[in-house]
C-alpha positions as CSV (number, residue, x, y, z in Angstrom):
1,X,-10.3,43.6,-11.3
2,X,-11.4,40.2,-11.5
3,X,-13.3,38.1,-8.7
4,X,-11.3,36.5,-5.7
5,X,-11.1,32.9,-5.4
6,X,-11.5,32.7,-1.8
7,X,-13.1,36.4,-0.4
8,X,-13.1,35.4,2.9
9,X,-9.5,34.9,3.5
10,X,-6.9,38.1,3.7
11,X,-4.1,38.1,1.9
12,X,-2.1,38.1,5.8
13,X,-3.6,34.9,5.7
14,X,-2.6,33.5,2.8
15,X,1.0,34.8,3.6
16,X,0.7,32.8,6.8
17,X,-0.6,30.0,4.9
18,X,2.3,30.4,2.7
19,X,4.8,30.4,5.3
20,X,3.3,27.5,7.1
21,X,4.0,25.1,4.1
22,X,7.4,26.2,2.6
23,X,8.8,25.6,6.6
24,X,7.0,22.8,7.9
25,X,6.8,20.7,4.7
26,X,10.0,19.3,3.5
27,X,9.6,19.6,-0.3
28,X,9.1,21.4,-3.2
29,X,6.4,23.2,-4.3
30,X,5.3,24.5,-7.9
31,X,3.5,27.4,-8.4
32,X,0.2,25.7,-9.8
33,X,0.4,23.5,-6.2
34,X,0.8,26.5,-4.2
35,X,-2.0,28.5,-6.1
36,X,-4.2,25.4,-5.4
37,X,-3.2,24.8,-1.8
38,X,-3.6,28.5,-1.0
39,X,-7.0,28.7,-3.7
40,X,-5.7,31.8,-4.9
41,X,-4.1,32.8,-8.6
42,X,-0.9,32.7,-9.5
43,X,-0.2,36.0,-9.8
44,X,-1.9,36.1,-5.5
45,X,1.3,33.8,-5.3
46,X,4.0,35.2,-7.0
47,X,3.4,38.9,-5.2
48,X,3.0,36.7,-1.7
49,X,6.2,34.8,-2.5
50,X,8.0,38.4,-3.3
51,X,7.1,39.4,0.2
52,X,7.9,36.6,2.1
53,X,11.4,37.1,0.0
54,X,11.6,40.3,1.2
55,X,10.8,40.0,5.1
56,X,13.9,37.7,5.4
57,X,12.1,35.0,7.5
58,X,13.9,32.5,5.2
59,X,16.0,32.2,2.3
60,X,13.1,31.7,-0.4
61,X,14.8,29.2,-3.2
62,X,13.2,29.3,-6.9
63,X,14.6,27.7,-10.1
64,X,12.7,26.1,-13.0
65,X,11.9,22.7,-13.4
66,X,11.3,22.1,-17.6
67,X,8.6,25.0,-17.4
68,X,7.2,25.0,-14.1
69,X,8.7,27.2,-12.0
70,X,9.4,25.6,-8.5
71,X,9.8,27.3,-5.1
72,X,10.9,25.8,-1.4
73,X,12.6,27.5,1.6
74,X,16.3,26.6,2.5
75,X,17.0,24.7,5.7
76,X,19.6,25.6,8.1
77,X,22.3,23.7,8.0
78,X,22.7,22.8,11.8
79,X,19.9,22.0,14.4
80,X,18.5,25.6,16.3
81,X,19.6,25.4,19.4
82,X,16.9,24.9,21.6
83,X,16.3,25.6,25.3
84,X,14.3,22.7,26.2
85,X,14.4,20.9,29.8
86,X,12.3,18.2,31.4
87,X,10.3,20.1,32.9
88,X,8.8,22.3,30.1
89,X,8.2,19.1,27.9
90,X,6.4,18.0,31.0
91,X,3.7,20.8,31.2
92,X,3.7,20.5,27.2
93,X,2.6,16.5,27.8
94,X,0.4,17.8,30.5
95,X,-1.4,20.1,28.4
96,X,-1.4,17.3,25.7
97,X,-3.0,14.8,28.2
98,X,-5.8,17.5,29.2
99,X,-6.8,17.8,25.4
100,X,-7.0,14.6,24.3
101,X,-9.9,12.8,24.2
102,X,-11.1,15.7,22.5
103,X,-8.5,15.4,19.5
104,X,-9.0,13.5,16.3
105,X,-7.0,10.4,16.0
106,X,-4.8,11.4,13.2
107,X,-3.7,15.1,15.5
108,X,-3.4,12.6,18.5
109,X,-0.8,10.5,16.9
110,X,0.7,13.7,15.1
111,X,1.0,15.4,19.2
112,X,2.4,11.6,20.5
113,X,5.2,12.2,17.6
114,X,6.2,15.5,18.3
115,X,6.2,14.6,21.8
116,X,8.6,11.8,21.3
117,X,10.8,13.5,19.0
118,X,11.3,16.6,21.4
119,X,12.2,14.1,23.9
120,X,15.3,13.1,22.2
121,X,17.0,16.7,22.9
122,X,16.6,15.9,26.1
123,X,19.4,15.5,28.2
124,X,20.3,11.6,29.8
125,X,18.5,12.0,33.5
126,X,17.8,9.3,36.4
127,X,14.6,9.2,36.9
128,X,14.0,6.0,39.1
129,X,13.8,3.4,36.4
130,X,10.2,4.3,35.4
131,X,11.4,6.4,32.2
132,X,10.1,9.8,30.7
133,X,7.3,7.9,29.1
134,X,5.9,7.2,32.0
135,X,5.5,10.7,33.1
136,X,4.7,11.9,29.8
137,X,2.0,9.8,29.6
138,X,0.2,9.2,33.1
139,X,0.3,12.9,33.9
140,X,-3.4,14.8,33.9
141,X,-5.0,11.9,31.6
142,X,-8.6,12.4,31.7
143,X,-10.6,9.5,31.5
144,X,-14.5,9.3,30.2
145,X,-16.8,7.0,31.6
146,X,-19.4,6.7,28.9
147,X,-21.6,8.1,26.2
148,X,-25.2,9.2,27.0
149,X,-27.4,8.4,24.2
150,X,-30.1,11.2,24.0
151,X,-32.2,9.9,20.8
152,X,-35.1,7.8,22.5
153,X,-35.6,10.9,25.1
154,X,-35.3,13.1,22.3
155,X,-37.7,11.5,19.8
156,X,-40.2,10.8,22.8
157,X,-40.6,14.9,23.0
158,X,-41.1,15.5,19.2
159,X,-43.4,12.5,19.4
160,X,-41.4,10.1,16.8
């Protein structure tokens, strides 16, 4: 048997991994990509794609481009139908709002996106002119008042 690539991850992970990127991303993938993405051999991804095939989470889609042998998950053809309200994507904002100013700037445009886009299911409401917006963003916003800098108590201690 030769040496693993990665020993530290599992092969559940992997699958996971594998998952993840067929579903989320909308393109193909060849089998050297997903071998690099995943830092695993080929062989890791062909017996990972067979059981991802086999659980039925998705129809798994192969066919060859020239020699490379290409691999994405099929879509469904109509939107899930989703039980969203107000109210839920109001907690989710909330939540959002309580984790932000710990979130990189790329994940805290990526969460403002998602955000807005699950606010399109929602149905037309009234809400007093101020818009969902509003309430998607002032609710639970935690606000900083500065940065303490340490480093001249810090160097004063170790005598620098």
């Amino acid at each position: 048997m030769g040496v693993k690539k990665d020993p530290d991850s599992t092969p559940a992970e992997k699958l996971l991994a594998l998952y993840t990127m067929l579903l989320f991303c909308a393109r193909e993938f060849s089998l050297s990509e997903l071998a690099g993405a995943l830092n695993c051999s080929k062989q890791t991804v062909c017996r990972l794609l067979d059981q991802l095939e086999a659980s039925r989470y998705g129809k798994l889609l192969r066919f060859k481009r020239g020699k490379e042998a290409i691999y994405r998950l099929a879509r469904p053809q109509r939107p899930p139908q989703l039980s969203l309200d107000a109210e839920g994507l109001y907690q989710l904002a909330l939540c959002r709002n309580f984790m932000l100013h710990l979130l990189p700037e790329s994940m805290k445009k990526n969460a403002e996106a998602a955000l807005l886009q699950a606010s399109a299911y929602l149905p037309e409401q009234r809400d007093e002119g101020k818009g969902v917006f509003y309430f998607f963003n002032s609710a639970g916003r935690s606000y900083v008042k500065g940065h303490i800098d340490y480093t001249p108590l810090w160097r004063k201690q170790c005598g620098l």
